[in-house]
C-alpha positions in Angstrom: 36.8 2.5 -32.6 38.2 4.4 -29.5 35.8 7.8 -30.2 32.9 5.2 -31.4 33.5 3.6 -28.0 33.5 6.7 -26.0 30.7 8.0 -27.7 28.3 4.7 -26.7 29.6 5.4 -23.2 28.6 9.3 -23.1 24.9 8.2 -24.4 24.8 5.7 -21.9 25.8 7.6 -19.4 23.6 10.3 -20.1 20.8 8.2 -20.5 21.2 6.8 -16.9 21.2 10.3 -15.4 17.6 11.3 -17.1 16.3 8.9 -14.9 18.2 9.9 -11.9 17.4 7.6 -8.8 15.6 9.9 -6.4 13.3 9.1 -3.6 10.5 11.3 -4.6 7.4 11.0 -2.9 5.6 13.0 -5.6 5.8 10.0 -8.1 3.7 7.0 -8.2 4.7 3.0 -8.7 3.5 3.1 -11.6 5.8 5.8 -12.4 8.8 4.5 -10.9 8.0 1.4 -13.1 7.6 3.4 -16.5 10.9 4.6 -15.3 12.1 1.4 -14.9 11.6 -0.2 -18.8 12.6 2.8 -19.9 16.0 2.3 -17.9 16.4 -1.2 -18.5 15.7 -0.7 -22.4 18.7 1.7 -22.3 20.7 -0.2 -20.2 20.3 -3.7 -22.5 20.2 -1.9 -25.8 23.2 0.0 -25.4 24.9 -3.3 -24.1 23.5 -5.5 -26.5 25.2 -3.1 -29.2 28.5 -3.5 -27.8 28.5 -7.3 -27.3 27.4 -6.9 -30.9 30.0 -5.4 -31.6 32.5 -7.8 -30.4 30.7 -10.4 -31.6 31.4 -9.8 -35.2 34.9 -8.9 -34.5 35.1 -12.5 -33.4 33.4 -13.5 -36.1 35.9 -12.5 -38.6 38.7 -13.9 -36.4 37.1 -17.5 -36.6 37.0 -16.8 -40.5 40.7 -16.0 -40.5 41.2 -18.4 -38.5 40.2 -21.0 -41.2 42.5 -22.2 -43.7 45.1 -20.6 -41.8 48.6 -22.3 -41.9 51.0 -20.0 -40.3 51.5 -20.9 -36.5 51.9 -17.7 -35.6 49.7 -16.1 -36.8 47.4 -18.8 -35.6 48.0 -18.6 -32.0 48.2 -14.5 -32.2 44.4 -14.8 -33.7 43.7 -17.5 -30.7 44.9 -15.3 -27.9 42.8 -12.4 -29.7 39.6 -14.8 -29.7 40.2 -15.3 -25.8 40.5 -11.6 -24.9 37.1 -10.8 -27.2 35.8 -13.9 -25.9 36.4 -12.6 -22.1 35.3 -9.0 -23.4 32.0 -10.1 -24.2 31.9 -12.0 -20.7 32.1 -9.2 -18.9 29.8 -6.8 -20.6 27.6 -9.6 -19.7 28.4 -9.3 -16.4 28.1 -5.4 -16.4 25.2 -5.8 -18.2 23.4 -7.9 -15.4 24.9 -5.4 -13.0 23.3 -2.4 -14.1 19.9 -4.4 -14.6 20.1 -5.1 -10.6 20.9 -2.1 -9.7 18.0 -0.6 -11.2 16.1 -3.0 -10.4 16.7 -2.9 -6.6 16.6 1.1 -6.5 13.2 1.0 -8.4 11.8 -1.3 -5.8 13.5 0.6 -3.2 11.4 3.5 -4.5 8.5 1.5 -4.7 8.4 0.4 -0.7 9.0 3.6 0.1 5.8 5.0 -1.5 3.5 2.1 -0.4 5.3 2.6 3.4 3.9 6.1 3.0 0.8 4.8 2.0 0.4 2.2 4.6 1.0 5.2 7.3 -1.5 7.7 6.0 -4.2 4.3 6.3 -2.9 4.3 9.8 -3.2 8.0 10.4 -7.0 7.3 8.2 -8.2 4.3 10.7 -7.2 6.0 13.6 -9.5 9.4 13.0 -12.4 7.2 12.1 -15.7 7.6 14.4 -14.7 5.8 18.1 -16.9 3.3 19.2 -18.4 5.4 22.0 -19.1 7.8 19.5 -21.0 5.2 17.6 -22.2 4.3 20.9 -24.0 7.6 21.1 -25.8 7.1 18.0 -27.0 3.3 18.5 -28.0 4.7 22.2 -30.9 6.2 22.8 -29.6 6.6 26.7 -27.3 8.5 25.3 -29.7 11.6 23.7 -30.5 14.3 26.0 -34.3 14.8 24.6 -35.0 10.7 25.6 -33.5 11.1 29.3 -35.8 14.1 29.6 -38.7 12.1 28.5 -37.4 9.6 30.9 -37.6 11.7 33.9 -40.6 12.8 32.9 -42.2 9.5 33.0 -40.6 9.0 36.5 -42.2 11.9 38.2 -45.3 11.1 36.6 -45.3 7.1 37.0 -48.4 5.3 39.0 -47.1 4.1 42.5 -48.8 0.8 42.0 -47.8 0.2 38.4 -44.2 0.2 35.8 -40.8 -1.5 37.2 -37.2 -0.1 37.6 -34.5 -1.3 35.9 -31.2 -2.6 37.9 -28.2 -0.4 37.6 -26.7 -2.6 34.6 -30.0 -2.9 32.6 -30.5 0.6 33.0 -27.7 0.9 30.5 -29.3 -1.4 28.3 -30.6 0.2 25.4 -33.9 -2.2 24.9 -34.4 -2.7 28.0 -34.6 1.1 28.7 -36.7 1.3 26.1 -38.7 -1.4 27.2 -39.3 0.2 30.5 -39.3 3.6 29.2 -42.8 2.3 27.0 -44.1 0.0 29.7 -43.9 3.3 32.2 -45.3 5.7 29.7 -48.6 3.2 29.5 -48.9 3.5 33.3 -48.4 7.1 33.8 -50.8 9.6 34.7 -49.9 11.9 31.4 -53.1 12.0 29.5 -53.0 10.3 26.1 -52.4 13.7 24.0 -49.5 14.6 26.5 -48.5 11.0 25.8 -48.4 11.3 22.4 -46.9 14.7 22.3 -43.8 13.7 24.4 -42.7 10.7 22.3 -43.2 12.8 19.0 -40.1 15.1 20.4 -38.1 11.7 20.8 -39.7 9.4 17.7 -36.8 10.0 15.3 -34.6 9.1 18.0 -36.0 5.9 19.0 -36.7 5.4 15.2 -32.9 5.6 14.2 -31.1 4.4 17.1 -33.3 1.2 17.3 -33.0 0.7 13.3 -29.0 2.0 12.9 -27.8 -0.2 16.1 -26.7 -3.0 14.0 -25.7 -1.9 11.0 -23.8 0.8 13.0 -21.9 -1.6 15.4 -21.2 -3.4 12.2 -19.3 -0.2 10.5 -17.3 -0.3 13.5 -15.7 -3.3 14.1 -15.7 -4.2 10.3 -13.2 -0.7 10.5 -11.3 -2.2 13.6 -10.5 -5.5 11.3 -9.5 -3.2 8.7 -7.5 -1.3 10.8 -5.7 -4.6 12.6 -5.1 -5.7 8.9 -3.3 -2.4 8.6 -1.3 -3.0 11.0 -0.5 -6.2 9.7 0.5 -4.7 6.7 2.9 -2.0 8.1 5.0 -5.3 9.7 5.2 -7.0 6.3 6.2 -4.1 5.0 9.1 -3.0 7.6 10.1 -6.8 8.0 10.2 -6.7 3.6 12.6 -3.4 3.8 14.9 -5.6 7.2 15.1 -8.4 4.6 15.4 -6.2 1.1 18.7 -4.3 2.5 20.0 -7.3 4.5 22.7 -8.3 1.5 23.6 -4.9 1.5 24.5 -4.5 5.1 22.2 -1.6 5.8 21.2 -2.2 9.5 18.7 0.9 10.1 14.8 0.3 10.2 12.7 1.2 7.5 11.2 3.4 9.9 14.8 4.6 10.9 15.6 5.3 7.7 12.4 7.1 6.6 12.8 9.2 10.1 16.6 10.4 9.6 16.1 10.8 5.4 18.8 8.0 5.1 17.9 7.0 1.6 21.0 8.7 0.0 23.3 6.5 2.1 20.6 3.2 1.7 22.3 3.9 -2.1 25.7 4.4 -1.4 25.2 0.9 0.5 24.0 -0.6 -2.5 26.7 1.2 -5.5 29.3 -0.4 -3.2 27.8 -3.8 -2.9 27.4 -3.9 -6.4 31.5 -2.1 -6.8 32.0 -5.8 -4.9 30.2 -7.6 -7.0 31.9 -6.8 -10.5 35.4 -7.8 -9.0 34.2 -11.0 -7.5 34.1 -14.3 -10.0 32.4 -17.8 -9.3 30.6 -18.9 -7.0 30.4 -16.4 -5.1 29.5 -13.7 -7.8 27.0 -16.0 -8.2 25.1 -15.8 -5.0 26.2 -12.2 -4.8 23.5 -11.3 -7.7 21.2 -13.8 -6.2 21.3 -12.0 -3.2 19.8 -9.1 -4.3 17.7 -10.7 -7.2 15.2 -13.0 -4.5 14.4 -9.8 -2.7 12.2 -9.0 -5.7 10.1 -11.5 -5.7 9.5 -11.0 -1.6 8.7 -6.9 -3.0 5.8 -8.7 -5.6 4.2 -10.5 -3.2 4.1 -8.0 -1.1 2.5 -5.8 -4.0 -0.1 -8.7 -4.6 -0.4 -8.5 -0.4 -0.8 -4.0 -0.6 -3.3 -4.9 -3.9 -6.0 -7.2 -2.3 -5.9 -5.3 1.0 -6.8 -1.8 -0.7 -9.3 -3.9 -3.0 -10.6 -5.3 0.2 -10.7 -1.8 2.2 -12.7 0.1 -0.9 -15.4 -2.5 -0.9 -16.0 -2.3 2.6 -16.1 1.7 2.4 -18.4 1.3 -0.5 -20.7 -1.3 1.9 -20.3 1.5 5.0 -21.8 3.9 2.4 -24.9 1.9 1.5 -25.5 1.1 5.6 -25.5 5.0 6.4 -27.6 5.5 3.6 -30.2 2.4 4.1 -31.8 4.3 7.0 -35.4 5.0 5.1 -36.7 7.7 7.5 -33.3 10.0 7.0 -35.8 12.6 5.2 -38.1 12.9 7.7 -36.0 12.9 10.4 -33.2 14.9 9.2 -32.9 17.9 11.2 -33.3 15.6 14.7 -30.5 13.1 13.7 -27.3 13.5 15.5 -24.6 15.2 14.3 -21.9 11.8 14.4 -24.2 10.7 11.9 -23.9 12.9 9.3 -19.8 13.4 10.0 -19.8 9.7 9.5 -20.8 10.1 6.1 -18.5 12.7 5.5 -15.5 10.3 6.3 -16.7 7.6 4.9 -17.4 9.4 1.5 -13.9 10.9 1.7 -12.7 7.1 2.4 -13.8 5.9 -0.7 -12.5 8.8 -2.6 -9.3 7.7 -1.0 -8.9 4.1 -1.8 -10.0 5.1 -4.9 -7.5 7.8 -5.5 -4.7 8.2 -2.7 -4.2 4.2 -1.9 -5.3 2.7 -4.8 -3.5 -0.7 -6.0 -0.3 -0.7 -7.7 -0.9 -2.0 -11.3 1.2 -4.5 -12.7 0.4 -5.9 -16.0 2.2 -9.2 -17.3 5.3 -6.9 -19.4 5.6 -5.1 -16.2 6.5 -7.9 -13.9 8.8 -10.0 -16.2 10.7 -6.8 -16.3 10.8 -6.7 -12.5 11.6 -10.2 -12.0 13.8 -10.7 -14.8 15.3 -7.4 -15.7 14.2 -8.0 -19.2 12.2 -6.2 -21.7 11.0 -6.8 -25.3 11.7 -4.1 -28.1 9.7 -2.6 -30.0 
């Protein structure tokens, strides 16, 4: 019994340390969660088989036990049924142990990846086009062949006819169009000088007063993805402040990511759960309660990482068919400004991104009873 004994501890042992807990940022959740049946499928089954175990051993005591007349005997067998009776209680308990501890570290592992995440989005949103550079493009003010044309019209404008614009309307970009058109009309430029000057500034016009919308629209559609970003990098700190709060770990998430603390993060956590094995009641209890509840706060927060990256991919995909709406792109394509075209470039690589890089963390039904519940059903 002692070598069969010692043998189901060396398996389990050595199962454990094939899936040793290491931050790795090279793995993905869904990973860490293949990782995390497969632990808890070693981790029940080799328990199960020793409660098993006991379990018929206490079997056949209940069978002596009947019919038995010696008093002796009788209370030896008794005392024997208590100690396999309390034997089978506490591979319970280690049982439920290891199952948290897994399940904690995997999640552990899990917000550190979507953390990671959450700051390349940040690093993403914050490279994306500026509005003044979107500015530039909506503005025909802004293009060096319409201010040209502009001057032009100025030098050669009738005395007697056109208007100026005030200093703030001059910024305006229709009504500087406006007057730009109303002083080309009453200028003394002959009709095929007329004609020849707005064909160097046509695509210009063309684009800027087609694009202004749709272009302001990419940009502050990105600015209320990027605010949501932000709102997502709280949850997730305040979800890591609340996650290692049983545990007495006291350092940020962004302390801990900063100073590589992870190794001690665990070292919090063996001890807490060290604590937990020797403590009985009540307060065991709430011990494994503790640490159980902040896995449901990790799930929502999943759910809460899911529907924003679902969210930010549809809007790229929308950005996409804007920039590419613009029906005179062919014919204007070597007089569109540069912004334009790098615009497209990010936006395409955006895509690719939530599509790839930040994609949503699935979770299928087997997956989050296993999470929640530390449970998993054999094959």
């Amino acid at each position: 019994m002692k070598k069969r004994a010692l043998f189901t501890a060396l398996c389990f042992w050595m199962a454990l340390n094939t899936y040793a807990f290491k931050f790795d940022d090279d793995v993905s959740p869904e990973d860490i969660l293949v990782e995390l049946t497969q632990q808890i499928r070693t981790i029940n089954s080799t328990f199960s088989r020793q409660i098993k175990a006991q379990e018929i051993i206490l079997s056949q005591v209940n069978c002596q036990l009947i019919g038995l007349s010696d008093d002796h005997e009788k209370v030896n067998l008794l005392i024997q049924k208590d100690q396999i009776k309390e034997s089978i209680e506490q591979l319970q308990k280690e049982n439920n142990a290891e199952v948290a501890k897994v399940r904690y570290l995997k999640g552990l592992q899990i917000i550190k990846i979507l953390y990671e995440k959450v700051l390349s989005l940040d690093h993403h949103f914050a490279s994306v086009r500026t509005f003044n550079e979107i500015s530039k493009m909506a503005n025909p003010n802004q293009y060096p062949e319409y201010n040209k044309l502009r001057e032009l019209i100025a030098s050669k404008k009738d005395k007697k006819g056109g208007f100026e614009l005030t200093s703030l309307l001059g910024t305006n970009m229709i009504a500087s169009v406006m007057q730009t058109f109303s002083n080309l009309v009453v200028s003394t430029l002959s009709k095929d000088e007329r004609e020849a000057e707005l064909s160097k500034v046509e695509c210009i016009l063309d684009f800027s007063l087609r694009m202004q919308k749709d272009l302001n629209t990419i940009y502050f559609e990105t600015a209320f993805l990027q605010n949501n970003n932000q709102k997502i990098k709280q949850d997730i700190e305040t979800l890591f402040k609340d996650y290692t709060k049983p545990i007495a770990y006291v350092s940020s998430l962004e302390s801990c990511r900063t100073n590589d603390d992870w190794e001690n993060l665990t070292q919090k956590m063996e001890e807490y759960l060290k604590k937990m094995k020797t403590t009985i009641g009540s307060t065991q209890f709430k011990m494994q309660i503790n640490i159980d509840f902040p896995i449901d706060r990790l799930l929502q927060f999943i759910a809460q990482y899911n529907n924003f990256i679902d969210q930010g991919g549809k809007f790229y995909e929308k950005f996409n068919v804007i920039l590419n709406s613009y029906e005179n792109e062919k014919a204007c394509e070597t007089k569109l400004p540069l912004e334009y075209k790098k615009l497209k470039a990010d936006i395409n690589l955006a895509i690719e991104k939530f599509n790839m890089a930040y994609k949503p963390v699935e979770i299928n039904g087997s997956k989050m009873k296993e999470i929640l519940y530390g449970i998993n059903e054999f094959d």
